[in-house]
C-alpha atoms as a printed R data frame, in Angstrom:
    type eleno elety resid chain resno      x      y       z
1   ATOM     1    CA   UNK     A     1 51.360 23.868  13.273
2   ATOM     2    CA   UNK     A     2 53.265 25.154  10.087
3   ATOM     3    CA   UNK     A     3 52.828 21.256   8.764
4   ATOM     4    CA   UNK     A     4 49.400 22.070   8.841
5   ATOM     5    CA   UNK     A     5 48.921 25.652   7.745
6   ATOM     6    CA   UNK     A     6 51.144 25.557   4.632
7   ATOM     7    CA   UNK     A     7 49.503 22.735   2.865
8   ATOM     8    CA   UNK     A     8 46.208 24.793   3.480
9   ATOM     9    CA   UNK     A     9 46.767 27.875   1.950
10  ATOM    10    CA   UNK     A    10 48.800 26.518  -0.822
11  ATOM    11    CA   UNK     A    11 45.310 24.523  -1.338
12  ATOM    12    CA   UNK     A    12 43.492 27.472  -1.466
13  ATOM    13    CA   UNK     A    13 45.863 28.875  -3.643
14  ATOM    14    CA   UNK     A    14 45.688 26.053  -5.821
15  ATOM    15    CA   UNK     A    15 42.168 26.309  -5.900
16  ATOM    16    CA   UNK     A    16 41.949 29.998  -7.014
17  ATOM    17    CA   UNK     A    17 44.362 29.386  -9.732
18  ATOM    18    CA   UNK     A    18 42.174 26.836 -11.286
19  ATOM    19    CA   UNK     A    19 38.814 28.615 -11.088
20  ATOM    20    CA   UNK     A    20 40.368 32.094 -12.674
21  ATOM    21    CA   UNK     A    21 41.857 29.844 -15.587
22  ATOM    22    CA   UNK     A    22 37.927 28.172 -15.864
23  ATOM    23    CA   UNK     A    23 36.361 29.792 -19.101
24  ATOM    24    CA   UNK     A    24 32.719 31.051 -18.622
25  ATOM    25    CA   UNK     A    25 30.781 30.597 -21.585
26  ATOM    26    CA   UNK     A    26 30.178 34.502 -22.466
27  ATOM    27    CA   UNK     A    27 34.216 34.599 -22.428
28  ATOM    28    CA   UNK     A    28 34.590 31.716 -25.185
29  ATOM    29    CA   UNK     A    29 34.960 32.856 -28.794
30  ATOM    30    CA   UNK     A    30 32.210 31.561 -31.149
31  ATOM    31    CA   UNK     A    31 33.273 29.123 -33.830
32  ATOM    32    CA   UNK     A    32 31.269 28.949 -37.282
33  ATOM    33    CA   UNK     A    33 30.712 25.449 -36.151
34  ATOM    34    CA   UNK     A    34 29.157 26.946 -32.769
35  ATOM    35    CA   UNK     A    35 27.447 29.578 -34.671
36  ATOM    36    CA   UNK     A    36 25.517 26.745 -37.319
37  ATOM    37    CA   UNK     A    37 25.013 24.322 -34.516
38  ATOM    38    CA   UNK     A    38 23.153 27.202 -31.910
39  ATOM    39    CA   UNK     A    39 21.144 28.058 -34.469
40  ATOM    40    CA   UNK     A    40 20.026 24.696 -36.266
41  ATOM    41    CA   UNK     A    41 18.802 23.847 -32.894
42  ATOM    42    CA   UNK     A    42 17.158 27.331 -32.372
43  ATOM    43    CA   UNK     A    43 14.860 26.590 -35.654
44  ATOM    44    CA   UNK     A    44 14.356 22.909 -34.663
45  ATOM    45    CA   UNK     A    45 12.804 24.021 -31.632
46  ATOM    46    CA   UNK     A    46 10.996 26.840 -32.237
47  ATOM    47    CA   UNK     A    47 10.047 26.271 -36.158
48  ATOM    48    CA   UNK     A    48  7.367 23.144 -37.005
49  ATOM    49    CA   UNK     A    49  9.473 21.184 -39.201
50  ATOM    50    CA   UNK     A    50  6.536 18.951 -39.965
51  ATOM    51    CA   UNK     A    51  6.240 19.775 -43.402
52  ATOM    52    CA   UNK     A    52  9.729 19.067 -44.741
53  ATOM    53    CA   UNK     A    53  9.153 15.392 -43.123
54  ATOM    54    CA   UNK     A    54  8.668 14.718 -46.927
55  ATOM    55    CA   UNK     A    55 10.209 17.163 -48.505
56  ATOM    56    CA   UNK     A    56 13.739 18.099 -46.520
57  ATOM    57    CA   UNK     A    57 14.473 20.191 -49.196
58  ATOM    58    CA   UNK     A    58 11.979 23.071 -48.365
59  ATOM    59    CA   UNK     A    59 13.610 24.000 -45.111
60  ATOM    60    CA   UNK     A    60 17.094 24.512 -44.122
61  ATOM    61    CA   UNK     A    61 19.614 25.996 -42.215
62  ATOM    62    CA   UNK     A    62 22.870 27.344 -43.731
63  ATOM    63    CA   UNK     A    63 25.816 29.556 -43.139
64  ATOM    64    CA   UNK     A    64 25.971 33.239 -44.765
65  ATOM    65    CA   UNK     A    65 28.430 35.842 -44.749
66  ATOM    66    CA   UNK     A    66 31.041 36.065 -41.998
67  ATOM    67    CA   UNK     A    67 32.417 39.667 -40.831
68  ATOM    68    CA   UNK     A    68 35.402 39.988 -38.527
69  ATOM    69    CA   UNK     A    69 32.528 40.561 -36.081
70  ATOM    70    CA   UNK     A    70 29.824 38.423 -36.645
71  ATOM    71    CA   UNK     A    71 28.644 34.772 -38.741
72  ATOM    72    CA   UNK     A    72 25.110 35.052 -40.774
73  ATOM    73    CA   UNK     A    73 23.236 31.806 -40.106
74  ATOM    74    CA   UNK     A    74 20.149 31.407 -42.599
75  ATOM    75    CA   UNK     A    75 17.169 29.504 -42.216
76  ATOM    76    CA   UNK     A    76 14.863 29.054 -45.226
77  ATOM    77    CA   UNK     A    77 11.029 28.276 -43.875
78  ATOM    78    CA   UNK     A    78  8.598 26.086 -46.720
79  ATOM    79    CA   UNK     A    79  6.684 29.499 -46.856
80  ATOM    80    CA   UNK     A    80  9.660 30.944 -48.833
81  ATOM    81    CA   UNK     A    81 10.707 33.314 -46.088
82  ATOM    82    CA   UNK     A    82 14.304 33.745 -44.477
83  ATOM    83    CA   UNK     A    83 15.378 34.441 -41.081
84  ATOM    84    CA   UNK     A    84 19.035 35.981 -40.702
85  ATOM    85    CA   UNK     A    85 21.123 35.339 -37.640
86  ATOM    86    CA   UNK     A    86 23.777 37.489 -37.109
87  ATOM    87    CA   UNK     A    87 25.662 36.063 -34.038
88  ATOM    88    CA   UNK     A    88 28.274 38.296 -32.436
89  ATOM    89    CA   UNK     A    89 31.290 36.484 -32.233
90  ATOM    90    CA   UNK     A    90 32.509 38.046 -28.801
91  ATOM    91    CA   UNK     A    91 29.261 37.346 -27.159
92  ATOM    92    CA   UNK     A    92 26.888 35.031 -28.637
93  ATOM    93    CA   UNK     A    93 24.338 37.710 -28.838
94  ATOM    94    CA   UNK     A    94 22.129 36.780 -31.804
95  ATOM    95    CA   UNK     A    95 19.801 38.784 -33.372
96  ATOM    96    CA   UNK     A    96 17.341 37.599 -35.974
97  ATOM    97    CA   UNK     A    97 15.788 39.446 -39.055
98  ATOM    98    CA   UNK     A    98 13.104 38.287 -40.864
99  ATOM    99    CA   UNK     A    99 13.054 38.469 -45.024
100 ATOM   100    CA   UNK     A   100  9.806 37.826 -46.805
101 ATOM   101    CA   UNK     A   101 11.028 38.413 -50.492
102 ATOM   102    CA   UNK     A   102  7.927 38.037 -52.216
103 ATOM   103    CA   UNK     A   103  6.393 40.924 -49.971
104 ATOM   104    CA   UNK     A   104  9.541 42.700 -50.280
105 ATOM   105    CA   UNK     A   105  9.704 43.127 -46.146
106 ATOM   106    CA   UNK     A   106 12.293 43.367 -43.865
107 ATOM   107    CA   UNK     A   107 12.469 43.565 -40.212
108 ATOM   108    CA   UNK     A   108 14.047 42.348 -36.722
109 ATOM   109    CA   UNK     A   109 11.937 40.211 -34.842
110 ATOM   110    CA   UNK     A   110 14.253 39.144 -31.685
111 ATOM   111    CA   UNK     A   111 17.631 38.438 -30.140
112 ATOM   112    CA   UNK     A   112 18.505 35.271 -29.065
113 ATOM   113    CA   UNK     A   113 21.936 34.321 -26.985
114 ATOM   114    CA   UNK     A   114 23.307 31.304 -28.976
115 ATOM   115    CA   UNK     A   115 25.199 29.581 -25.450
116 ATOM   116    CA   UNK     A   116 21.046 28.727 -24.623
117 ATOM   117    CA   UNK     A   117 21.142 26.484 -27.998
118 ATOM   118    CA   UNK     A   118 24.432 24.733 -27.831
């Protein structure tokens, strides 16, 4: 009976050794590279990109400032406006400001968590 039992619970063991070592996503530290890549797809998705089919040049996305906190992910829409992503680096909590400079206007407009867009 011990031939049995032993090779059981050191299974189970086994087991919840490997699944407390098993990173969730909200417990993985955001990269600049994770940070860019979230967000490029983010503004591929929810941005028509149908006018810079000609001209690539009048939209992009591109990385800002970096705190010990957060990355600043900028996309540039052909109207001339920005929106700022500041993505937590702890959390991948994401929270987007819009910039129209010409109309000298600033405001938040949404969170996003980045681990949806990677």
């Amino acid at each position: 009976m011990k031939h049995i039992v032993l090779p059981f619970i050191f299974a189970i063991l086994l087991l919840c050794a490997c699944h407390s070592k098993t990173a969730s996503p909200e417990s993985t530290p955001i990269t600049a590279e994770m940070a860019y890549e979230g967000v490029n797809n983010y503004c591929h998705s929810a941005y028509d990109w149908s006018m810079a089919e000609d001209n690539p040049s009048i939209m992009s996305v591109t990385m800002g400032e970096e705190t010990e906190t957060e990355y600043q992910v900028i996309f540039r829409s052909y109207t001339g406006s920005f929106v700022h992503f500041y993505v937590d680096k702890a959390s991948g909590n994401t929270r987007m400001v819009e910039v129209v400079p010409m109309m000298n206007i600033e405001e938040e407009t949404g969170t996003i968590n980045l681990f949806d867009h990677l």
